[in-house]
C-alpha positions in Angstrom: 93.1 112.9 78.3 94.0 114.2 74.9 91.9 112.7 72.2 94.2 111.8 69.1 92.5 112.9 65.7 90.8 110.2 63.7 90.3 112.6 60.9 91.0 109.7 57.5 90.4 106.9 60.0 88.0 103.8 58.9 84.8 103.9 61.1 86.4 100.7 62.8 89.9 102.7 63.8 87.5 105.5 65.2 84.7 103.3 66.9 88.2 102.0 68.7 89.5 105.5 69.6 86.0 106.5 71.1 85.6 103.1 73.1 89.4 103.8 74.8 87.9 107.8 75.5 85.1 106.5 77.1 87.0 103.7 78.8 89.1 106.6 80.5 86.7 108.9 80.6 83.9 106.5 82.6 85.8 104.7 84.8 87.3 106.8 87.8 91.2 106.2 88.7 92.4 104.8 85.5 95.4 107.1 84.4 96.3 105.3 81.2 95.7 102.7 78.8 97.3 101.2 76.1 96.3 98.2 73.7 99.2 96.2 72.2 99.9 94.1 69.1 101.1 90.6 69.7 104.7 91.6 68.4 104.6 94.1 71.5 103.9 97.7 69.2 101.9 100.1 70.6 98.3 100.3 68.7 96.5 102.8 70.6 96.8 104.8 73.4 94.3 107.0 76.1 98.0 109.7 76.0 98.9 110.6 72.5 100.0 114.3 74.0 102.3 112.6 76.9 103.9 110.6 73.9 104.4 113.4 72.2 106.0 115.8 74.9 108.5 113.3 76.4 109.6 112.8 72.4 110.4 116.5 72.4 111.7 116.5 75.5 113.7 114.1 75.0 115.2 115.5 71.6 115.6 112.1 70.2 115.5 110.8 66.8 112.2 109.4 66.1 112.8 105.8 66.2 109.7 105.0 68.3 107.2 106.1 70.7 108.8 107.4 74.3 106.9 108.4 77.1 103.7 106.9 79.4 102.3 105.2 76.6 105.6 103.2 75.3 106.2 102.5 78.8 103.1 101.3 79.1 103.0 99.0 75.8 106.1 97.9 76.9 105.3 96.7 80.6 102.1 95.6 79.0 103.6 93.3 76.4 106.3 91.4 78.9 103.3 90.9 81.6 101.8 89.3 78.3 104.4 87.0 77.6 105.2 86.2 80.9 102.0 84.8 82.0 101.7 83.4 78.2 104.9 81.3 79.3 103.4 80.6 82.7 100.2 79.4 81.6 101.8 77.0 78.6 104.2 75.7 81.5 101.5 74.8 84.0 99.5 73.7 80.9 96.1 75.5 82.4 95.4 77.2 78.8 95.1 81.0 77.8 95.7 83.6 80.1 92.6 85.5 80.3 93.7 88.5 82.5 96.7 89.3 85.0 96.5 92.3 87.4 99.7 93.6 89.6 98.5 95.4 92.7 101.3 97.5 93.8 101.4 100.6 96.9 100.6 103.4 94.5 98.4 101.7 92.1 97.6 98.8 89.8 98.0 97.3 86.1 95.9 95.4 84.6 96.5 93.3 81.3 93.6 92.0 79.7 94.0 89.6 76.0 91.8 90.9 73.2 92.4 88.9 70.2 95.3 87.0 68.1 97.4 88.1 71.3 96.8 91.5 71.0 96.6 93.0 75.1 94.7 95.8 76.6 96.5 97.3 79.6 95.5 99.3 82.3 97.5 101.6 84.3 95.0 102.7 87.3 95.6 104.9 90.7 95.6 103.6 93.9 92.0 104.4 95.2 90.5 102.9 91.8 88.2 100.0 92.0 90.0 97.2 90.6 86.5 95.3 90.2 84.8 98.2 88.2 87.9 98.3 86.1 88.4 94.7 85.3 85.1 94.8 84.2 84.7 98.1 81.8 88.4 96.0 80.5 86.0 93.1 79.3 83.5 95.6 78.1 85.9 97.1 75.7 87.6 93.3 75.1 84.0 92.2 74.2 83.5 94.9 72.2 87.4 95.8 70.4 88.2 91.9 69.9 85.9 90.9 67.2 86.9 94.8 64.8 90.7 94.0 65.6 91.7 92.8 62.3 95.3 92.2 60.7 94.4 95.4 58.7 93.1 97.7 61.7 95.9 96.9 63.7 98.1 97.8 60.8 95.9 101.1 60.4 95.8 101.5 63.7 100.1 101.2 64.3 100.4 103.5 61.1 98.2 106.7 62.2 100.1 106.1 65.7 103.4 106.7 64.1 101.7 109.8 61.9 100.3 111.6 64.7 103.9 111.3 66.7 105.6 112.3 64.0 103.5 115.2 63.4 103.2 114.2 59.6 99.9 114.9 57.8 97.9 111.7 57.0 
C-alpha cells in the first residue's frame, strides 16, 4: 500500500488515514478499502497510487477518480443502497453490514455514520471473521470524527492528490 500524504491535513483527516494504514496493514488478505460518502464519492482510500496509475493510463480528462479505488467506492455505494432499499422494504431497520462471498474473494460493506460506508475488498484465503471485526474497530473508531466538514476535507485532499496539485 501506498500511503497518501497528509502533509496540511487536520489531525482528524490524518488519525483517519493512519487507522485505514493500519486496517490494511494488520489484517492479512484485505487487498483494498475504501470509505464512501452517502452521495456515493470516494473519501478515502488504502490505493491512492492504483488511482493514480489507471488515470494516466487511461489518458483521460480528470473528471474523477478511475482505477481499484473508484471501482471500489462505486461497488461499495450500490451494495449500500441496495440493502438500504432491502432493509426499508422488509421494514427490519438499518443495515448494519453486508458481505458478498464470491470464488476469488470477498467484499464487505460496513455503515459508519450519516450513511457514509466502509468497504472491504479481501482475497480469498482471508478470514472473513477477523476482518468483519477490525471493520467495526475502525467503524467504532472513524464514526464519531466523520463530520460534514472532514468528509468535505477529506473528498477535497482526494481530488488534490489525484490531480497532482499542491495543497
Amino acid at each position: 500500500m501506498t500511503a497518501p500524504s497528509t502533509f496540511g491535513l487536520s489531525s482528524e483527516a490524518r488519525n483517519l488515514h493512519w487507522l485505514l494504514t493500519n486496517l490494511v496493514e494488520e489484517v492479512p488478505g484485505i487487498l483494498s478499502v475504501a470509505v464512501v460518502s452517502s452521495d456515493g464519492l470516494l473519501l478515502l482510500s488504502s490505493d491512492q497510487a492504483r488511482v493514480t496509475e489507471a488515470r494516466e493510463a487511461h489518458n483521460e480528462p480528470r473528471t474523477g477518480p478511475r482505477g481499484s479505488a473508484a471501482d471500489l467506492a462505486t461497488v461499495v455505494s450500490g451494495i449500500g443502497s441496495l440493502t438500504v432499499g432491502a432493509a426499508k422494504l422488509m421494514d427490519f431497520g438499518p443495515v448494519k453490514h453486508t458481505m458478498v462471498a464470491m470464488d476469488e474473494g470477498s467484499l464487505f460493506v460496513m455503515s459508519i455514520s450519516d450513511g457514509s460506508l466502509l468497504g472491504v475488498h479481501g482475497s480469498a484465503d482471508c478470514d472473513m471473521s477477523v476482518v468483519a471485526y477490525h471493520m467495526a474497530l475502525f467503524v467504532g473508531r472513524a464514526g464519531h470524527v466523520l463530520t460534514p466538514e472532514l468528509r468535505s476535507e477529506l473528498r477535497k485532499s482526494l481530488e488534490t492528490e489525484s490531480t497532482g496539485s499542491p495543497r
